[in-house]
N, C-alpha and C positions, 0 to 999 in steps of 0.2 A: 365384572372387572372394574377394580377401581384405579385412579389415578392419582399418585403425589407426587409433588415436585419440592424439591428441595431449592432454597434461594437464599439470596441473603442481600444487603444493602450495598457491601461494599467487599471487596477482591479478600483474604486471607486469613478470614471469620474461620476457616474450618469445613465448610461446606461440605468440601466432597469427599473428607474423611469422614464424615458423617453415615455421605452415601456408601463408601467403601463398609462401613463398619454393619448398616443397615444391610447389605447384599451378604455379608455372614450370619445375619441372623434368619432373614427370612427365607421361606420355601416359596414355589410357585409363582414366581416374580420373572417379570422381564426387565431388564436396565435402562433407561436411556439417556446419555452426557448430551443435553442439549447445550451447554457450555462451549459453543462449536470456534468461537474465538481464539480462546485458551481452552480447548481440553486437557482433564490430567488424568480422569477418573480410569483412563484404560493402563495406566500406572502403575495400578493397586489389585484391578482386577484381572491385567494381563490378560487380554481377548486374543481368542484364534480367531481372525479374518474368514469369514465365510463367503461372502459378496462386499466387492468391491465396486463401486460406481462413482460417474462424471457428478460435479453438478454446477449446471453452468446457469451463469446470471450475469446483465449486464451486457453493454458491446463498448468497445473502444475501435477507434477509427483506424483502419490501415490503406496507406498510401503504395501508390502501384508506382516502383520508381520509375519503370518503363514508359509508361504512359505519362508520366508528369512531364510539366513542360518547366516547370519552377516558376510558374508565374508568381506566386508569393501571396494567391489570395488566401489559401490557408491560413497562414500563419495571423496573415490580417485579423480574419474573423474570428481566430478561437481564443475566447476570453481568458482561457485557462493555460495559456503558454507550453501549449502540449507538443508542440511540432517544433522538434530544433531547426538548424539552419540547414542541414543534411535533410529535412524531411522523414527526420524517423519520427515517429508518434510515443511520447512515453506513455505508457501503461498505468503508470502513477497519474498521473495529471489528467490524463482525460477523461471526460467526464459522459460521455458516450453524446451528446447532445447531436452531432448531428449536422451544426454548421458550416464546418468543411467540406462533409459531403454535398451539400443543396450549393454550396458557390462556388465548386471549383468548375470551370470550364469544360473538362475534358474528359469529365467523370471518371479520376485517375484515384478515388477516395472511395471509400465503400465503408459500415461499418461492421464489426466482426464479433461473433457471439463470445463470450470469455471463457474459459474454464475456469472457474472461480475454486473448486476445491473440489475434496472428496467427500465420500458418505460409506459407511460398511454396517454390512452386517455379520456378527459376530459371535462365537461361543465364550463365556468365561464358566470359570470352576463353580460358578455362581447360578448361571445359568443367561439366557440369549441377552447380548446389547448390543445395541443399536447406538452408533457415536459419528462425528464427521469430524474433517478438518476444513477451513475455511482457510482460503489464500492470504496472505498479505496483504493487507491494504483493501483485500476485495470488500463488496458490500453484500448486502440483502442476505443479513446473517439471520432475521426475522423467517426470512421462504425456506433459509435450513432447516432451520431449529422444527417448525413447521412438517417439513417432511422428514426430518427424524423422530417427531413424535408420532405421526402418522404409520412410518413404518412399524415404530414400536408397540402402537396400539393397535395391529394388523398382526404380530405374531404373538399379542397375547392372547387374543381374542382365538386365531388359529391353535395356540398350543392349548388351551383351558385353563388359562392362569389366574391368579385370585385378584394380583397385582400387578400396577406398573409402576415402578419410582423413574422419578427423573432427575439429573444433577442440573439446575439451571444455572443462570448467568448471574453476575453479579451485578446490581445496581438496579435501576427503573427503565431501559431504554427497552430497545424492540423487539431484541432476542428475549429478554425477560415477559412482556407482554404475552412474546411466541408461546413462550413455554407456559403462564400459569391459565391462563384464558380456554375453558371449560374444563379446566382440572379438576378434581374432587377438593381436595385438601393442601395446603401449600404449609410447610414447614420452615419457619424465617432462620435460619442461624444467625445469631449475633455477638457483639461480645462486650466487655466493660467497659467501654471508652467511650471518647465523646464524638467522636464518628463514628463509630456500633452503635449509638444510641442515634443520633441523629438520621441516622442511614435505615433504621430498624423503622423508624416513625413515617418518609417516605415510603418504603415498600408496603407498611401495612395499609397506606393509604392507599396504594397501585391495585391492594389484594381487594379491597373493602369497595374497591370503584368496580371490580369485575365480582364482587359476589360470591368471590369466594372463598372456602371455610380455612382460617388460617389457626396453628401456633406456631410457639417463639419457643428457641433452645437461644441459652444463655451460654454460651462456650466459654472454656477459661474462665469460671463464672468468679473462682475466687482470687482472682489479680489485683480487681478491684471490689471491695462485695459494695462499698459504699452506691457505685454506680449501676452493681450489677440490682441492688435493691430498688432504685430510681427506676430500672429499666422495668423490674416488675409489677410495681405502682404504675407505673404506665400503661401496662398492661392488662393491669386489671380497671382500671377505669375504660380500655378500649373495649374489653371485655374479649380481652384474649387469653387464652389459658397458656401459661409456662408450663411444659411438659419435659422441659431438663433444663440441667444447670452442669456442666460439664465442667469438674475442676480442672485444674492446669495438671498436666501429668505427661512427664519428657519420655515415657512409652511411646507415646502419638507420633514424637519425632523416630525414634528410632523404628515404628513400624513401616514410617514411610519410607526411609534409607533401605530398611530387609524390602521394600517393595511387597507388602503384604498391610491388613484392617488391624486394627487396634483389638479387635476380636479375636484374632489368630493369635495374635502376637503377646498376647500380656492379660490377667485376671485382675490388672491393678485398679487403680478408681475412676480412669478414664470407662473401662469398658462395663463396669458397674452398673455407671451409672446409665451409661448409653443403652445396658439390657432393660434398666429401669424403664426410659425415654421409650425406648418403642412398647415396648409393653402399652403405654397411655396412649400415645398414637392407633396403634393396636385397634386400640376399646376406641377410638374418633371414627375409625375408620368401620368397625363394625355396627358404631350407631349411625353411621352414614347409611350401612346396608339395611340399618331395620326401616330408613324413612322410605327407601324406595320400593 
C-alpha cells in the first residue's frame, strides 16, 4: 500500500478538487481529508458516517463556584486574562497552563480535558474515508491529522487496497508536517501567481527536508502562462517533475455547486487533462513499487 498526500502552499490552489477528481478515477483506494481545520473534501464525496468518535486534546481550567471564596488570586496570576470578574473561565483565552489551579487557596480550580472535535469513519461512492472536524479555535490539529492518517492506513491495509490519497492542509505548519512525513509521494498543487509561486518554493522545501518524493500540478495553468512557465523552470532546476498543468475551465465551478468531481460532471479540458495528470502519477507511483 502506498501513500499520497495531496497539499499545496497556500488555501484555494484547487487542491481538493484535485482529490475529488483523483477519487473518480481511481479503484482500491482509501480517502483521507486530513485538512481537519477546514474540511471540504466530504462536499464532493458526500460520506455515509460509519463511526463517529470524541477527540480530545488540551485542558482549560474550571472554577468550582461553590467552593470559591473570590479571593481574586486567580485572576491575579493568569497571564492570559482568562477568568472574568464572575469567575467564569473563557475557553478562548485559556491556555491550559495551570496557574490558577497551583495558587488558588481552597483548591476551588481544577483543570478539564476538552473536547476539541470529532473524527469519523466513513463510506463514499468512492470508497472508505476517513475525515475529522476540529473545534474552533481548538489546537493540536498536528495529533488529528495524525490519527486520521493512522486510521486511514489501518483500513487499507485491512481491506487490501493498492492506495491511500490524502487531502492535506494548506501552507507549511503542523497539520501539513502531520500529513506528509513518511508518505510515499506528495503532490504540490499550485497555481500562476506570485503567491502560488512563492508558497510552491516553501513547501517544496518542507517536502525536500522530510525526503520525500514530491511533484507539482500547475492549476489554472493558463491565466497566467508567463508565470506558470517561471514556475516550471523552477522546477526543473529543483528537479521536480510537472505532471499537469490544468487550464482554467468554469466546469470546475459548476461541478462543485452540483456537489459532484469534475470527472462526473464534464469531458471538457479541465478533466482531460487531470486523466492525463494521474496517469504520470500513476507510472511515480508504480516506480515507487519496483524500488521496494
Amino acid at each position: 500500500m502506498k501513500e499520497m498526500v495531496v497539499i499545496s502552499g497556500k488555501g484555494g490552489t484547487g487542491k481538493t478538487s484535485v482529490v475529488a477528481a483523483f477519487a473518480a478515477l481511481v479503484e482500491n483506494t482509501v480517502f483521507a481529508d486530513c485538512d481537519v481545520d477546514a474540511p471540504d473534501l466530504h462536499l464532493v464525496l458526500q460520506p455515509t458516517v460509519l463511526e463517529r468518535h470524541e477527540f480530545k486534546s488540551g485542558k482549560t481550567a474550571f472554577i468550582d463556584r461553590e467552593a470559591c471564596i473570590g479571593c481574586d488570586q486567580c485572576r491575579i496570576v493568569c497571564r492570559f486574562e482568562a477568568i472574568g470578574d464572575d469567575y467564569q473561565v473563557s475557553k478562548i483565552n485559556c491556555e491550559g497552563c495551570g496557574a490558577c489551579v497551583h495558587f488558588c487557596p481552597v483548591e476551588a480550580v481544577e483543570l478539564r480535558e476538552n473536547l476539541s472535535g470529532q473524527w469519523f469513519v466513513s463510506n463514499t461512492r468512492f470508497g472508505p474515508m476517513v475525515h475529522a472536524r476540529l473545534g474552533i479555535t481548538e489546537e493540536n490539529s498536528g495529533r488529528l491529522v495524525t490519527l486520521v492518517r493512522s486510521r486511514a492506513k489501518n483500513l487499507a491495509v485491512e481491506g487490501g487496497k493498492r492506495l491511500l490519497i490524502a487531502d492535506g492542509s494548506p501552507g507549511i505548519g503542523c497539520p501539513v508536517i502531520a500529513s506528509i512525513t513518511g508518505s510515499d509521494l506528495v503532490l504540490v498543487v499550485t497555481e500562476p501567481t506570485r503567491s502560488g509561486l512563492h508558497d510552491m518554493r516553501r513547501i517544496n522545501e518542507l517536502t525536500r527536508h522530510f525526503a520525500v518524493k514530491t511533484v507539482v500540478c500547475i492549476n489554472k495553468s493558463d491565466i497566467n502562462p508567463g508565470l506558470a512557465s517561471q514556475i516550471e523552470e523552477i522546477c526543473i532546476r529543483e528537479g521536480l517533475e510537472v505532471v499537469g498543468r490544468i487550464p482554467y475551465d468554469t466546469d470546475v465551478t459548476r461541478a462543485q455547486v452540483a456537489g459532484t468531481s469534475i470527472i462526473e460532471y464534464s469531458e471538457g479540458m479541465a478533466t482531460q487533462e487531470i486523466k492525463k495528470m494521474w496517469n504520470r502519477i500513476n507510472n511515480s507511483i508504480k516506480s515507487l513499487d519496483s524500488k521496494t
